[in-house]
DSSP file (Angstrom, degrees, kcal/mol; ACC not computed):
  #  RESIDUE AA STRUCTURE BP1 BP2  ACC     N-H-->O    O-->H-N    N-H-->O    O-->H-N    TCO  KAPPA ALPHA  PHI   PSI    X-CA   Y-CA   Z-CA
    1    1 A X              0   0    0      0, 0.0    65,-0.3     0, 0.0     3,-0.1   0.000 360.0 360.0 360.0 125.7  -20.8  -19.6  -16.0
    2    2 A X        +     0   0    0      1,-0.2    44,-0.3    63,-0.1     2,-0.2   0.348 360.0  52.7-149.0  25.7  -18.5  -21.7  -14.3
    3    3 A X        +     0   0    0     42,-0.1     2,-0.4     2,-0.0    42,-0.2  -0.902  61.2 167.2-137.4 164.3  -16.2  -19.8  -12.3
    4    4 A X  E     -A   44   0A   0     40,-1.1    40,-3.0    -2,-0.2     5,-0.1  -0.998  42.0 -83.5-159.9 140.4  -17.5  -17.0   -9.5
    5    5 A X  E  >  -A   43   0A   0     -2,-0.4     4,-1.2    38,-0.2    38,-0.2  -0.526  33.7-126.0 -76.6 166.5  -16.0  -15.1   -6.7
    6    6 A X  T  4 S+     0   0    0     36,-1.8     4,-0.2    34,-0.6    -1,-0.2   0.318 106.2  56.4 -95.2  -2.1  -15.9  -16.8   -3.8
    7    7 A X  T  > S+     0   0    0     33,-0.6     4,-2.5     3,-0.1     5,-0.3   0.766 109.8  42.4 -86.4 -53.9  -17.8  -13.8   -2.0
    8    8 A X  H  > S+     0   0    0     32,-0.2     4,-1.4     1,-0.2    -2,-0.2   0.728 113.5  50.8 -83.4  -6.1  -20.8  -13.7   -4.3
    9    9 A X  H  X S+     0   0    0     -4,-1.2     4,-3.1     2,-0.2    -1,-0.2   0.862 106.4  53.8 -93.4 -11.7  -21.1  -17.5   -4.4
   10   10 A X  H  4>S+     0   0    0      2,-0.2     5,-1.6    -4,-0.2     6,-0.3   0.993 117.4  45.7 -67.5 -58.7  -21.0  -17.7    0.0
   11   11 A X  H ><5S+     0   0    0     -4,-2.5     3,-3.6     2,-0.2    -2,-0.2   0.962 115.3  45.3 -31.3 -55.6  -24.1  -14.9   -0.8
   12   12 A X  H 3<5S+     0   0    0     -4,-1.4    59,-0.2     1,-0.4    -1,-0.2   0.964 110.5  50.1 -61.8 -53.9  -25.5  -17.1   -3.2
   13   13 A X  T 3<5S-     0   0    0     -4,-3.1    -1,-0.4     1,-0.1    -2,-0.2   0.426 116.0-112.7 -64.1  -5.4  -25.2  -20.0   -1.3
   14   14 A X  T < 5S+     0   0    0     -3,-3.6    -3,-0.2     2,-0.2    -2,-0.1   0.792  73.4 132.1  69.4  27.8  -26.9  -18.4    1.6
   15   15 A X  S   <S+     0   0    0     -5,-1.6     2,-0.2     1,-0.1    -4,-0.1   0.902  81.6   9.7 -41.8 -72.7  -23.6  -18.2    4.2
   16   16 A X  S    S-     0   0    0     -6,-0.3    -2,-0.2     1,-0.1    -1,-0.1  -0.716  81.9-119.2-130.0 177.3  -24.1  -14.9    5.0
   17   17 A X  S    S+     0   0    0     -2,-0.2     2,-0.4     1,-0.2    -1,-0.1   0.859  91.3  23.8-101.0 -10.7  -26.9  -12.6    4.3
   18   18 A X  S  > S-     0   0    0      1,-0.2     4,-1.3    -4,-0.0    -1,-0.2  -0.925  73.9-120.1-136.7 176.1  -25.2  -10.1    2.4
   19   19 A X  H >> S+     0   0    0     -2,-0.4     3,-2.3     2,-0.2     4,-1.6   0.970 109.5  60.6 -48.7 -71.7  -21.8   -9.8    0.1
   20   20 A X  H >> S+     0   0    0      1,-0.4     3,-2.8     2,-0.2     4,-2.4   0.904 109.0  46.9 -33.3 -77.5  -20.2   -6.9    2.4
   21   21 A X  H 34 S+     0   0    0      1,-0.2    -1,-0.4     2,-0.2    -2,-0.2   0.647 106.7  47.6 -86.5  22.3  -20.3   -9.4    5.1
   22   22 A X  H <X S+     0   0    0     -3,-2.3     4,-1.2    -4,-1.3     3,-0.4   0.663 116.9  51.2 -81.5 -15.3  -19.0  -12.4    3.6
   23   23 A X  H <X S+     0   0    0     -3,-2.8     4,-2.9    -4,-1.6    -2,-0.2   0.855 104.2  54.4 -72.3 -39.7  -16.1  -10.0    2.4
   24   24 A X  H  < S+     0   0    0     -4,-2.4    -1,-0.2     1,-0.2    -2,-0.1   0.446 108.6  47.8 -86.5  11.4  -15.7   -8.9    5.5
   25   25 A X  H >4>S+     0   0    0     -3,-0.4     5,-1.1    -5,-0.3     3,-1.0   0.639 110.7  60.4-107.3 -25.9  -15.2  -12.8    6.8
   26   26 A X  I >X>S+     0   0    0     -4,-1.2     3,-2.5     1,-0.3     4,-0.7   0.971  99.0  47.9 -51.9 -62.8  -13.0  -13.1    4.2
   27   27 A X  I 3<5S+     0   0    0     -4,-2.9    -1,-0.3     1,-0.2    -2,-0.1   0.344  97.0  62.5 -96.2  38.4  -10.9  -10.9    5.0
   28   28 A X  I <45S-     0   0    0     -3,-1.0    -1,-0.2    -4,-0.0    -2,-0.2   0.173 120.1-107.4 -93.1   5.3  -10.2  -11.7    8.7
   29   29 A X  I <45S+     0   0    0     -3,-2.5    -3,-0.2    -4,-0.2    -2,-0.1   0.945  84.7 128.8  69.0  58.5   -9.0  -14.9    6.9
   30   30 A X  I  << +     0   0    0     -5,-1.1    23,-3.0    -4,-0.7     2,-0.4   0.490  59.3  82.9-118.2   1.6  -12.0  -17.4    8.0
   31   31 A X  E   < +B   52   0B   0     -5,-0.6     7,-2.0    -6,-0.3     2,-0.5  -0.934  57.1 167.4-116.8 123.6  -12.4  -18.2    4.6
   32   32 A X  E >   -B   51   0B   0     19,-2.3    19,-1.2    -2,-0.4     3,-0.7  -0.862  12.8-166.9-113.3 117.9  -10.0  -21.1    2.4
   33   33 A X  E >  S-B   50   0B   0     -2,-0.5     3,-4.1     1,-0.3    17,-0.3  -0.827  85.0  -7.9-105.1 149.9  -10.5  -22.5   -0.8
   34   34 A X  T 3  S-     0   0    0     15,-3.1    -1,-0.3    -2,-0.5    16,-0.1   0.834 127.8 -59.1  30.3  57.5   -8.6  -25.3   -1.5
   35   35 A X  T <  S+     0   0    0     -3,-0.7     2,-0.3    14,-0.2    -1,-0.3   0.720 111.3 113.8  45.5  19.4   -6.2  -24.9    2.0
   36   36 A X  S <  S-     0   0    0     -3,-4.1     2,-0.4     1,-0.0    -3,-0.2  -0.670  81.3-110.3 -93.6 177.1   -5.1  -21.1    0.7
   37   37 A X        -     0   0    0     -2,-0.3    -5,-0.2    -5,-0.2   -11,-0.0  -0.681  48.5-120.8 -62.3 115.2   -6.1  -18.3    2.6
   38   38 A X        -     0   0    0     -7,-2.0     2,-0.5    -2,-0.4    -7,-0.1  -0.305  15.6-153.3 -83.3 163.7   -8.9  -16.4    0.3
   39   39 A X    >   -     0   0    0      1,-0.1     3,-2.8   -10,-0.0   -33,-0.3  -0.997  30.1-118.3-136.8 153.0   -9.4  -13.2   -1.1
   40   40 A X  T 3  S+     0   0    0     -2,-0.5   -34,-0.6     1,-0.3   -33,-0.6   0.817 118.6  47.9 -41.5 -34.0  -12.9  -11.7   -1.9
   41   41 A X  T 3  S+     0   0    0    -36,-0.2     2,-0.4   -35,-0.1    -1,-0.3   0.197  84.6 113.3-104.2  20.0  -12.0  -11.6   -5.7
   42   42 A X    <   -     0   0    0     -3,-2.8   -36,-1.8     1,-0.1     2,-0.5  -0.690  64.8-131.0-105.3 138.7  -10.5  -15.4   -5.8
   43   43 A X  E     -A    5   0A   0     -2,-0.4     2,-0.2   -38,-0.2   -38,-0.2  -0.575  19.3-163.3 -78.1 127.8  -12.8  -17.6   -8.1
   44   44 A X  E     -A    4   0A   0    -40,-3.0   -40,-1.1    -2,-0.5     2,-0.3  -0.741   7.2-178.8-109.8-172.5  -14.2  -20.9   -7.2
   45   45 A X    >   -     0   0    0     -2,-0.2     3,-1.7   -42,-0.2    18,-0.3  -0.974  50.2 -58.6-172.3 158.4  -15.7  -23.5   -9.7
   46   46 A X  T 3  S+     0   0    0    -44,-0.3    18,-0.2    -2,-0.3     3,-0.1   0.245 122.3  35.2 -60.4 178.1  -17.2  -26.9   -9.0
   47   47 A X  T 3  S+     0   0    0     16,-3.5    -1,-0.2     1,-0.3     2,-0.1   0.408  81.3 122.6  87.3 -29.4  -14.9  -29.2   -7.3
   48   48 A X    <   -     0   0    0     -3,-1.7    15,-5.9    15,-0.2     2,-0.5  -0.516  60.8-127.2 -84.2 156.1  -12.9  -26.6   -5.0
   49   49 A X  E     - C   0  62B   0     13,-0.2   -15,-3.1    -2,-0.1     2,-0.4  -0.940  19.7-152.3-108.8 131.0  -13.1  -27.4   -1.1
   50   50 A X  E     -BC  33  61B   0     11,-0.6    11,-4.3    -2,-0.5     2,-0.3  -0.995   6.6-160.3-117.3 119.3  -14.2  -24.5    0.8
   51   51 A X  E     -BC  32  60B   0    -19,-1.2   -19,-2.3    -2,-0.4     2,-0.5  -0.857  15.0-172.1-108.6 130.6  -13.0  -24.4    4.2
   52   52 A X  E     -BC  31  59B   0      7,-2.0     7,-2.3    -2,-0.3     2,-0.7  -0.982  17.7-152.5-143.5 114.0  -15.6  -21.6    6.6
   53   53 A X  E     + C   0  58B   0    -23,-3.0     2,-0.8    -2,-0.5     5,-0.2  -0.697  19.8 178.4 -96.1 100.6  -14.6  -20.7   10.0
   54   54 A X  E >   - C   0  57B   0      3,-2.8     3,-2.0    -2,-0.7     2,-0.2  -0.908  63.3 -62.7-113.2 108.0  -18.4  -20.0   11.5
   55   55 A X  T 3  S-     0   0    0     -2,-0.8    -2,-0.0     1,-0.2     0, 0.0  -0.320 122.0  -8.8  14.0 -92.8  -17.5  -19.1   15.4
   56   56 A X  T 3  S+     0   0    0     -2,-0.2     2,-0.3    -3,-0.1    -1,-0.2   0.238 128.4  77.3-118.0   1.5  -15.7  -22.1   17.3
   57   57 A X  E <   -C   54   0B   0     -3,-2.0    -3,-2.8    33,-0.0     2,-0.3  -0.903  60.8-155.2-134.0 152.2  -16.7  -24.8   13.8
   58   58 A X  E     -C   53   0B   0     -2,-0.3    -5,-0.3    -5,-0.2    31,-0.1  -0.949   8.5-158.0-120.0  92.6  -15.2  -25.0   11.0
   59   59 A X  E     -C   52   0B   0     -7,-2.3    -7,-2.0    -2,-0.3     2,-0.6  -0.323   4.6-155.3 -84.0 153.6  -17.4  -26.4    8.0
   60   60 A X  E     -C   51   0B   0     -9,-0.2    23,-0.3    24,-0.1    26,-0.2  -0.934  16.3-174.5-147.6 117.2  -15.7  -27.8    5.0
   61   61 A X  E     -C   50   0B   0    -11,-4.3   -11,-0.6    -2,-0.6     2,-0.4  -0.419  17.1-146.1 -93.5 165.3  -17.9  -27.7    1.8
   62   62 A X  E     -CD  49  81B   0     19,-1.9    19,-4.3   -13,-0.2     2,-0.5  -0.986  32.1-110.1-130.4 136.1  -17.1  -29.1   -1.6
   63   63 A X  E     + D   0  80B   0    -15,-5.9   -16,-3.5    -2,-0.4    17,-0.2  -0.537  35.5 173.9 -84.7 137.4  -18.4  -27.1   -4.6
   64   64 A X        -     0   0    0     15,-2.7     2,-0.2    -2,-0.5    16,-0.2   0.929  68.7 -42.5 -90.2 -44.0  -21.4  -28.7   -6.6
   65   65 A X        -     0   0    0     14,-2.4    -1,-0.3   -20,-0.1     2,-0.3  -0.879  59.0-118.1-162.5-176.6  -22.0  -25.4   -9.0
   66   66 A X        -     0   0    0    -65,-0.3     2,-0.3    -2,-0.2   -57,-0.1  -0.838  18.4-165.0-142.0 166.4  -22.2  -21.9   -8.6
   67   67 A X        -     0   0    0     -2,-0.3   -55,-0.1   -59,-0.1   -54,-0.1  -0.916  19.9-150.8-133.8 145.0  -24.9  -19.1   -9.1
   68   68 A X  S    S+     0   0    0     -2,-0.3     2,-0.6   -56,-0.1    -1,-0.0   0.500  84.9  55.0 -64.9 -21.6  -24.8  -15.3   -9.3
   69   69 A X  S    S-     0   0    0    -58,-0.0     2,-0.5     1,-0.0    -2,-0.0  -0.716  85.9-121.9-107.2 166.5  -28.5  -14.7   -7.8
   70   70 A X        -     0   0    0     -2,-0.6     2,-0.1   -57,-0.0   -57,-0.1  -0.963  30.9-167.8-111.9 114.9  -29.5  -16.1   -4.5
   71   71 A X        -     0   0    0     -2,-0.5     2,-0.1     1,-0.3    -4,-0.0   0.052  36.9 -60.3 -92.4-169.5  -32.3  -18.2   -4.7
   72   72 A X    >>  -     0   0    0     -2,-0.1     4,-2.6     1,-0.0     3,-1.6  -0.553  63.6 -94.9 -97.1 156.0  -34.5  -19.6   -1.9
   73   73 A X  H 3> S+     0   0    0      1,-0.3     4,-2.9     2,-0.2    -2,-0.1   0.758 121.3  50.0 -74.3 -34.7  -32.7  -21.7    0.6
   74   74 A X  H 34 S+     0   0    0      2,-0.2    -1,-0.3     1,-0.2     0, 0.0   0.743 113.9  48.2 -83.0   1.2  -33.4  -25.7   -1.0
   75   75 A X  H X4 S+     0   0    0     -3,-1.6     3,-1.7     2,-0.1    -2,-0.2   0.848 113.7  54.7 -94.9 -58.4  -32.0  -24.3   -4.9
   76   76 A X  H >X S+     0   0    0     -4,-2.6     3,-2.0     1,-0.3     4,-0.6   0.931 105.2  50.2 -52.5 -37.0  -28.7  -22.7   -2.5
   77   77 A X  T 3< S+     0   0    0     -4,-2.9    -1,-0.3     1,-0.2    -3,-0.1   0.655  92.8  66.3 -92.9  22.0  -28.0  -26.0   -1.0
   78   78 A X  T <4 S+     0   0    0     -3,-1.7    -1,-0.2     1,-0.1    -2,-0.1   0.229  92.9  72.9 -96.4  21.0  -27.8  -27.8   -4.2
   79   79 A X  T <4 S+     0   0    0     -3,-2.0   -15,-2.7     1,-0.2   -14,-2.4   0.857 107.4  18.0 -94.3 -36.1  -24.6  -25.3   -4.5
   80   80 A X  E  <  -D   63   0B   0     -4,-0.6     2,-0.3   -17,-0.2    -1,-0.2  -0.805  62.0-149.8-126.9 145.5  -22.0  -27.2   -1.7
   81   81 A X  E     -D   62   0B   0    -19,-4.3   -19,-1.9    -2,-0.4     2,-0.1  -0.827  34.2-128.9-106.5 163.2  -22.3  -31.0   -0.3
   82   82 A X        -     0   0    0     -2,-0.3     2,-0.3   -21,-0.2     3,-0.1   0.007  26.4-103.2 -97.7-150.6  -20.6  -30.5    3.5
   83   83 A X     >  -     0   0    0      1,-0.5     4,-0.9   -23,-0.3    -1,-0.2  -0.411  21.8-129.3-158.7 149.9  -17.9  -33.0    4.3
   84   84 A X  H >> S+     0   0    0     -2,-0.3     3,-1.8     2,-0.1     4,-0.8   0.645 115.4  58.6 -96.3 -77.1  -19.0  -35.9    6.6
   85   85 A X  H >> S+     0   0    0      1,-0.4     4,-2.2     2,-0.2     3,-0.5   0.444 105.7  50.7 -29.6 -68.6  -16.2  -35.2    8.7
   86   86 A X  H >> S+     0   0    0      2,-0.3     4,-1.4     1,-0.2     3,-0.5   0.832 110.6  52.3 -33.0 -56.6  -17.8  -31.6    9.0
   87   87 A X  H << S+     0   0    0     -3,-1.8     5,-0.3    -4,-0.9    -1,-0.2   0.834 105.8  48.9 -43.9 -38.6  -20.9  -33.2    9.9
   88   88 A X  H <X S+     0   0    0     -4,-0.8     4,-0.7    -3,-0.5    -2,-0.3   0.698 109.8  50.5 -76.7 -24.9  -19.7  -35.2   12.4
   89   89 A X  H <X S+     0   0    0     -4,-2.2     4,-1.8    -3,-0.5    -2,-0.2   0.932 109.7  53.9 -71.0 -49.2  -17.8  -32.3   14.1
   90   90 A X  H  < S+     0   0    0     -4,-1.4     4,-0.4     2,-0.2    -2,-0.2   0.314 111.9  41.9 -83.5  16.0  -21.1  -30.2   14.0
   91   91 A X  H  > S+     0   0    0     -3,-0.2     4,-2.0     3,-0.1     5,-0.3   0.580 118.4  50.5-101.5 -54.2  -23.5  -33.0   15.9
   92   92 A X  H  X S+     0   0    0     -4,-0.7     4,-0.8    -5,-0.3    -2,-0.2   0.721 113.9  39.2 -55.8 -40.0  -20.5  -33.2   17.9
   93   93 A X  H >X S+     0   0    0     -4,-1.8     4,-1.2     3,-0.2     3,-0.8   0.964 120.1  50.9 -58.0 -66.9  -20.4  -29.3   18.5
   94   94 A X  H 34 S+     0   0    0     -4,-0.4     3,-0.4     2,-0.3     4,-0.4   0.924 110.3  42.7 -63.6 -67.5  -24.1  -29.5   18.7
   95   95 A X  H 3X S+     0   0    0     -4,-2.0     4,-1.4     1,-0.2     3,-0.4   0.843 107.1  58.1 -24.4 -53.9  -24.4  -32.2   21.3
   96   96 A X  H << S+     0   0    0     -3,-0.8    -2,-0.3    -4,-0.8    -1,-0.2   0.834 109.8  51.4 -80.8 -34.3  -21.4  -30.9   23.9
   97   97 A X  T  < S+     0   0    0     -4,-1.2    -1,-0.3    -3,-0.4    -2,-0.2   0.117 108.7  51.5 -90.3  19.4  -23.7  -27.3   24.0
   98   98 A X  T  4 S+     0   0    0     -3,-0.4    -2,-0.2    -4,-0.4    -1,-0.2   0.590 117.2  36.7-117.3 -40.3  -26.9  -29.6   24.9
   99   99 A X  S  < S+     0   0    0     -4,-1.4    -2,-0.2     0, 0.0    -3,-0.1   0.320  98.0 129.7-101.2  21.3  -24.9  -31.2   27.7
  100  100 A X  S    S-     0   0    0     -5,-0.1     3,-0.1     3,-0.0    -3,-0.1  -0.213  70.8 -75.9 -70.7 164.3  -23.0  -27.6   28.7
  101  101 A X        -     0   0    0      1,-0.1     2,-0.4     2,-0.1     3,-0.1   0.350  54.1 -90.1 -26.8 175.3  -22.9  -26.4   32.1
  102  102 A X        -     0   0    0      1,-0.1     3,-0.3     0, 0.0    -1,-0.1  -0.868  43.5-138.9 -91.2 133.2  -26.2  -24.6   33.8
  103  103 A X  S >  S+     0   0    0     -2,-0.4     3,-1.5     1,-0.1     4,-0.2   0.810  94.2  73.0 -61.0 -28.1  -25.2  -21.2   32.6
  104  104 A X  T 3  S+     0   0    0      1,-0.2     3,-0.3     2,-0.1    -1,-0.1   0.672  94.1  68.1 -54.9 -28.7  -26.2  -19.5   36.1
  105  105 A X  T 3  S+     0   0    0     -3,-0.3    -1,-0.2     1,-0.2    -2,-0.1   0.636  88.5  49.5 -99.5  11.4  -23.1  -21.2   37.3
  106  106 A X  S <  S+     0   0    0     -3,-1.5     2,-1.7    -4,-0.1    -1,-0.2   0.276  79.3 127.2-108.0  12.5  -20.5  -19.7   35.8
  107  107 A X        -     0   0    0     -3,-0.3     3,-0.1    -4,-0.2    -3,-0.0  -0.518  32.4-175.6 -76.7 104.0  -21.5  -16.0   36.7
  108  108 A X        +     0   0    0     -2,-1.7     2,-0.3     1,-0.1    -1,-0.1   0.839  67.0  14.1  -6.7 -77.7  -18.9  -14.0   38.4
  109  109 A X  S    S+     0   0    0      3,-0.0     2,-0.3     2,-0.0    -1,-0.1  -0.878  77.9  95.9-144.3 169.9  -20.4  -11.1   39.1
  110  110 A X  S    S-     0   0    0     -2,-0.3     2,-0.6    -3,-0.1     0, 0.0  -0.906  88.9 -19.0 141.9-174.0  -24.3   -9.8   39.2
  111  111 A X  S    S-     0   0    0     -2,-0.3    -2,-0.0     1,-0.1     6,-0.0  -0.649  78.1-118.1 -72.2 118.5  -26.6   -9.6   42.2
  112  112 A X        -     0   0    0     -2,-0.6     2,-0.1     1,-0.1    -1,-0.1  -0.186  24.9-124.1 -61.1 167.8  -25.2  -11.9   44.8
  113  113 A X     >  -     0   0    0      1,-0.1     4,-1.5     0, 0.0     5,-0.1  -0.100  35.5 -93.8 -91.4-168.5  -27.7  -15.0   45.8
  114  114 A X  H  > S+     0   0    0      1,-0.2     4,-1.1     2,-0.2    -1,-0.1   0.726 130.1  54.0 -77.5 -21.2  -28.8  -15.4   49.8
  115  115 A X  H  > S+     0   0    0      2,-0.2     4,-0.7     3,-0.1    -1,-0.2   0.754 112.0  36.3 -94.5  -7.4  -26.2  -17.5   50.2
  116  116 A X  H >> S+     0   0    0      2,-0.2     3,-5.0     1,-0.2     4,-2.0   0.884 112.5  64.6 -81.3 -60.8  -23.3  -15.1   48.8
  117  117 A X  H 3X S+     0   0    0     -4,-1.5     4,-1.7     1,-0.3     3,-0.4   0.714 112.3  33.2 -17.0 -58.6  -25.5  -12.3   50.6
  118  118 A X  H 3X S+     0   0    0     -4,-1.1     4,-1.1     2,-0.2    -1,-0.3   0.512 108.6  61.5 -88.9  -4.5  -24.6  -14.3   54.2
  119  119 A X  H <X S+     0   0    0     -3,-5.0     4,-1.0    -4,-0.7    -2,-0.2   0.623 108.9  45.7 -84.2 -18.8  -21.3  -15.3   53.1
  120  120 A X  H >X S+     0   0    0     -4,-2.0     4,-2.0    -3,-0.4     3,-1.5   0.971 115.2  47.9 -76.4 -54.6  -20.8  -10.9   52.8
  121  121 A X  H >X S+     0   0    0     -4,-1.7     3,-1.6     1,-0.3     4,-0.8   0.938 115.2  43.6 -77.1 -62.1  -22.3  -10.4   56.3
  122  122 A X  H 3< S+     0   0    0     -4,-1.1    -1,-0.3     1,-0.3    -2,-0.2   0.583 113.7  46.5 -61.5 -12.3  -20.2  -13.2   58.0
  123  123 A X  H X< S+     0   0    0     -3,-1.5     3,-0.7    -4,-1.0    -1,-0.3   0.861 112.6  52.8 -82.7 -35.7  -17.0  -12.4   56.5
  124  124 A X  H X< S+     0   0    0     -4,-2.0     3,-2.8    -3,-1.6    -2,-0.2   0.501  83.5  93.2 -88.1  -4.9  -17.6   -8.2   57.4
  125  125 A X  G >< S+     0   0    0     -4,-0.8     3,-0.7     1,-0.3    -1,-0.3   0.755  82.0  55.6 -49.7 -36.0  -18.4   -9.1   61.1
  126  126 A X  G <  S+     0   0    0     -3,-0.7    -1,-0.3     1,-0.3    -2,-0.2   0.518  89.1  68.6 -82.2  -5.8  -14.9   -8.5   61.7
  127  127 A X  G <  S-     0   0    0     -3,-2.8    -1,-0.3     1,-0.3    -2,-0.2  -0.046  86.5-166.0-102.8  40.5  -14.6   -5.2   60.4
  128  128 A X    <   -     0   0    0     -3,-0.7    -1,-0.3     1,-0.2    -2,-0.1   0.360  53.5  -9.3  29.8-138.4  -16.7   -4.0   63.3
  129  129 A X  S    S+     0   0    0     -3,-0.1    -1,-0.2     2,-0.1    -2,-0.1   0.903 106.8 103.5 -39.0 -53.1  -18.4   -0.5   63.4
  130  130 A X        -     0   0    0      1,-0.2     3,-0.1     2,-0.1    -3,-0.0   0.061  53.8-167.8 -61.1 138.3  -16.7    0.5   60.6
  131  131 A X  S    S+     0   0    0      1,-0.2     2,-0.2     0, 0.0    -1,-0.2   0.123  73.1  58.3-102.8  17.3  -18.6    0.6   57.0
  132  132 A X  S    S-     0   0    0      2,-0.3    -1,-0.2    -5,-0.1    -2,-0.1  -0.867  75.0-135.5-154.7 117.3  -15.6    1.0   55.1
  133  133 A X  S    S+     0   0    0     -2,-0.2    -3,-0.0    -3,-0.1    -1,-0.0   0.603  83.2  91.5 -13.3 -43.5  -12.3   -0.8   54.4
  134  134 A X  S    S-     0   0    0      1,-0.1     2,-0.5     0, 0.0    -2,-0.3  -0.218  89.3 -89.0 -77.3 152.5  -10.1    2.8   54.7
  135  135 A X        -     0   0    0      1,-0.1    -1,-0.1     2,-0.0    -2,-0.1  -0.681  36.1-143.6 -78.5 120.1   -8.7    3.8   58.4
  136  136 A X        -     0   0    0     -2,-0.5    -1,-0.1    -4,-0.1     4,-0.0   0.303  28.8-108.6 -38.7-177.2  -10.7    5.7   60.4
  137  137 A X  S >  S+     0   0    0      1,-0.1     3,-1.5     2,-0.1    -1,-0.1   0.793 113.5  72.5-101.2 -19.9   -9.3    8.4   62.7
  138  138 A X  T 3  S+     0   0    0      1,-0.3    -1,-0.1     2,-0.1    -3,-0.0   0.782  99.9  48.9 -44.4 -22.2  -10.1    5.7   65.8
  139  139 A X  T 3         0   0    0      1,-0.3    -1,-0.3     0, 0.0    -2,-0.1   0.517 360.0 360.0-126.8  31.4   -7.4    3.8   64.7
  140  140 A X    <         0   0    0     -3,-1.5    -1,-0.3    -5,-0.0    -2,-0.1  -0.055 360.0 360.0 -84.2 360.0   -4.7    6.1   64.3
């Protein structure tokens, strides 16, 4: 065997966990073999560059062979070599989320803290009695 669809060898290769969804990444277009756009049924065979759009990284594989079964994970990665380039973007990926933001500080909305909590009370001081934004009949 030396050509495969390009769905069952991303299964084989242990991509995704089952066929359905690597078809279904296919066809949102996240998959490229040799810089086309794929379709589930397009064959690859060793040699083709497989380009795989995996949320915000993009891996770029070269094929080494292909399989029909799926094997345990160190016989699948003897299927693709990565790219260095691809490697070096995904330490790069991997690195900028180790140094990201505190997540706690980009929250919007939730339960305010004590300090938003006195930032409410001191801004509503001005609305006097009143518990609600809408006109009263007092101020008619």
């Amino acid at each position: 065997m030396d050509r495969l669809r390009i769905d069952k060898w991303l299964w084989a290769a242990r991509f995704f966990k089952t066929r359905s969804l690597a078809s279904e990444e296919i066809a949102k277009n996240r998959v490229q073999v040799n810089g086309d756009v794929a379709k589930a049924s397009r064959e690859v065979k060793a040699g083709d560059t497989v380009a795989l759009r995996m949320g915000p990284l993009t891996r770029t594989l070269t094929v080494r062979g292909v399989s029909a079964q799926r094997g345990p994970a160190p016989v699948a990665q003897l299927l693709y070599e990565e790219t260095p380039e691809s490697v070096a973007a995904q330490a790069q990926a991997r690195e900028l989320r180790r140094m990201g933001t505190e997540p706690g500080l980009s929250l919007e909305q939730g339960r305010p803290t004590k300090r938003d909590r006195r930032q409410i009370d001191n801004a509503s001081e001005g609305w006097g009695d009143r518990w609600s934004a809408s006109l009263d009949d007092r101020d008619r």
